[in-house]
Structure formats: C-alpha cells, structure tokens
C-alpha positions in Angstrom: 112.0 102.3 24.7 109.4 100.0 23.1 109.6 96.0 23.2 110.9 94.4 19.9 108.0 93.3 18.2 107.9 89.3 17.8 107.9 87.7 14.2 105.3 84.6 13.8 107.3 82.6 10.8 103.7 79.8 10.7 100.8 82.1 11.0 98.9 80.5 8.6 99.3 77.4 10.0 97.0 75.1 8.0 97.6 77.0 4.3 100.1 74.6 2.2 101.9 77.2 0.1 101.0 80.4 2.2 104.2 79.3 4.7 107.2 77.8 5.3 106.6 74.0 6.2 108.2 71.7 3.9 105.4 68.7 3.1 105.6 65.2 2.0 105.7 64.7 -1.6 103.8 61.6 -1.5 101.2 62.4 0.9 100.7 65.9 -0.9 99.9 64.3 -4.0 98.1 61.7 -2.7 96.0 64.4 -0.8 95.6 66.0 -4.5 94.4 62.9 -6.2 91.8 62.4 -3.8 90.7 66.3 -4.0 90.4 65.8 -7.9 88.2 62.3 -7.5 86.0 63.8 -5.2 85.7 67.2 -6.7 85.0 65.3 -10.0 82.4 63.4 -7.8 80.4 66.5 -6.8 80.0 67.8 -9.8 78.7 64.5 -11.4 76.1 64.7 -8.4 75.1 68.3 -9.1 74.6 67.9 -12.7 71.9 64.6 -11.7 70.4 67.5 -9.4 70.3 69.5 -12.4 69.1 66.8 -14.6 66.2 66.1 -11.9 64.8 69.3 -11.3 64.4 70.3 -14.5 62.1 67.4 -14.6 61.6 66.5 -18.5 62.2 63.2 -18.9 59.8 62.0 -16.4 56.1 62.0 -15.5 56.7 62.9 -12.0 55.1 66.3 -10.3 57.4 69.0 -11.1 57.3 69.9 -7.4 58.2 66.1 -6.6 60.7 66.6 -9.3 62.2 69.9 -7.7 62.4 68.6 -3.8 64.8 66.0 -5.3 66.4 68.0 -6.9 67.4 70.5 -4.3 68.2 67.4 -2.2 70.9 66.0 -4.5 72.0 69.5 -4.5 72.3 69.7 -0.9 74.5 66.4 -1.2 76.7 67.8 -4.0 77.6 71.0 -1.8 78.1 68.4 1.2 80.2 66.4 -0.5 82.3 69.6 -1.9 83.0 70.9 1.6 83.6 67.2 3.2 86.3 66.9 0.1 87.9 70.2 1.2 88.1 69.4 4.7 89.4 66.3 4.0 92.4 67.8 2.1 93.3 70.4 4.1 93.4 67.9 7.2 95.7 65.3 4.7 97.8 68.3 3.5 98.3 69.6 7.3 99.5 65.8 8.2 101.9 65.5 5.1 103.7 68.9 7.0 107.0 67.9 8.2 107.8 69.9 11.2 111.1 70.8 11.8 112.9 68.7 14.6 111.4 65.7 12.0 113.3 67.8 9.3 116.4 68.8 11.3 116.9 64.8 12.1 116.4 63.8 8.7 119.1 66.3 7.7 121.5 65.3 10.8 121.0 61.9 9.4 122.1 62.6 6.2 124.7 64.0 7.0 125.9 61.4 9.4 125.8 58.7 6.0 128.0 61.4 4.3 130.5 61.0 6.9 130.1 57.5 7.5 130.7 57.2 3.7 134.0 59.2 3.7 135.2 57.4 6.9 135.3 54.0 5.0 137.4 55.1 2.2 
C-alpha cells in the first residue's frame, strides 16, 4: 500500500496571487505605489542613456558619448531589479499568516458576542 501523498497548500511562497495568503491592503498598495515610482524612475534613466549614446547634441567623442551611455544603462537595469526586489520583499511582509488571521477572526467574533451580551 503506498503512503498518501502530502498536499503543500504555500508552495509558492513569495508569489502574491499565485497562493492562498491573505495580504494587507494597505501595505499591498503601498508596496504598488512604490513599484510604479520607481519603475517610472528607471525608465526616465534609460531614456537619458538613450539620449546620451546617441550623442547628437553634444561635441563629445562618440565613444566618450557611448561609455556613458552604457553606464546609465547599467543603472537603469539596476535600479529595475532593486525596485522588484524591493516589492516582492514589501508584498511578502504585507502576508498575514494564519494564527495572525485566525486571532483577528477570534477577536471579532468575541466583539460580536460581547455586543449581543449587552443588550
């Protein structure tokens, strides 16, 4: 006879929408705004890496012109993955594991009670 097999309900520990973790609404969004700012951010830096290598403007080398270039590039696609980082650690600490979520429920349902008792 063969061993049930065992059911992991939080493999994907870590993925905000791929389980079954209940977050914080605040932090969440909060988490999101940040995402958007800095995404918004990178992209302002990639187009001035654009803007620089292509060197028209200026009467800098071309070469000078590209090394900057691929620098501020560098920093945009830095800055991309520090932002994602950053909101996958935020979203994981806006989880609410369940013995928080089991005490918030016991809680309100001990106010329920309370409030019944007093009438």
């Amino acid at each position: 006879m063969l061993p049930e097999p065992k059911i992991y309900t939080s493999t994907l520990k870590g993925y905000p929408y791929m389980n079954n973790t209940k977050n914080d609404p605040g932090k969440r969004s909060k988490a999101l705004t940040a995402l958007t700012l800095r995404c918004v951010v990178a992209v302002y830096i990639c187009y001035l890496a654009f803007k620089i290598a292509s060197g028209d403007d200026t009467t800098m080398s071309i070469v000078l012109c590209r090394v900057i270039g691929a620098v501020f590039m560098l920093a945009a696609l830095s800055f991309a993955a520090y932002s994602l980082y950053t909101y996958r650690r935020d979203i994981r600490q806006a989880d609410i594991d369940e013995d928080t979520l089991n005490a918030l429920e016991d809680d309100a349902a001990a106010e329920v009670t309370d409030d019944t008792d007093k009438e």
